[in-house]
N, C-alpha and C positions, 0 to 999 in steps of 0.2 A: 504494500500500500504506500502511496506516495506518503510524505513529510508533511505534507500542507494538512492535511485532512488532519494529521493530529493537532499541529499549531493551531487550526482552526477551532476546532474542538476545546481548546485550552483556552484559547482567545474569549470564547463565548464564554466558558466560565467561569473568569476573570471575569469579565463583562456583567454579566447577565445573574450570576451564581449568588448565593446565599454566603457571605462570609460565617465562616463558625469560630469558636472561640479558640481553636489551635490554630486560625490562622488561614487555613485550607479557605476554599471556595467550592460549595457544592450546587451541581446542576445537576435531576434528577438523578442519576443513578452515579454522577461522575464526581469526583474529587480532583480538583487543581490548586497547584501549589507552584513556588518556585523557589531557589537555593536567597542568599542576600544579596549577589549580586546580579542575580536573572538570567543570568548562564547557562544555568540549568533548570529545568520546567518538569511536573512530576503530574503524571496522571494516574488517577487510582480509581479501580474499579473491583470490584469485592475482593478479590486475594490476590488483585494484580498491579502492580504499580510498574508504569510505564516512565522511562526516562530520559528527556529530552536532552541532549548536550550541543554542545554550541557546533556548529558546523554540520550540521543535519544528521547528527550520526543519536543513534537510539539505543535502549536496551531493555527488556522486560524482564520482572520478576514477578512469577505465580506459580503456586502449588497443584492448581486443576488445569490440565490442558482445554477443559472444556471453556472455563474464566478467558482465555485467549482468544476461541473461537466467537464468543457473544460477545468479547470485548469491541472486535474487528468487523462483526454484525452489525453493532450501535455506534462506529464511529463513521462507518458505508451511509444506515439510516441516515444518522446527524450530517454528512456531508453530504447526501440528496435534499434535504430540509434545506439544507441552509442556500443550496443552488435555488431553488425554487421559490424561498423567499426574497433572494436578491435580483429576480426576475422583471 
């Protein structure tokens, strides 16, 4: 999957997200964060946390491979969504 779709996805919820009191930012099912100097960007989605680093390179950590597969489902969804509304 392309890069964009995750930044996107991060962007929104920063944007759009519930700030909680550790800081994160939640959009339904999605949690976003990022290090202190924003370098690094953290998506988290039930036992998976996804890891942005500077120069488009990534990395994931999850215990369920299935967490991987709906993760990559709902960020497909949320990337047709969000073509649709900027239409």
């Amino acid at each position: 999957m392309k890069i964009h779709k995750y930044l996107t996805l991060f962007n929104q919820a920063i944007s759009l997200g519930q700030k909680q009191s550790d800081g994160k930012y939640k959009l339904n099912e999605v949690e976003a964060w990022h290090d202190h100097d924003g370098y690094t960007c953290y998506l988290g989605y039930k036992d998976l946390v996804m890891t942005i680093y500077f120069h488009n390179k990534y990395a994931y950590d999850y215990e369920d491979p299935n967490t991987l597969t709906s993760f990559e489902l709902l960020v497909e969804r949320f990337s047709f969504q969000s073509t649709l509304n900027a239409v």
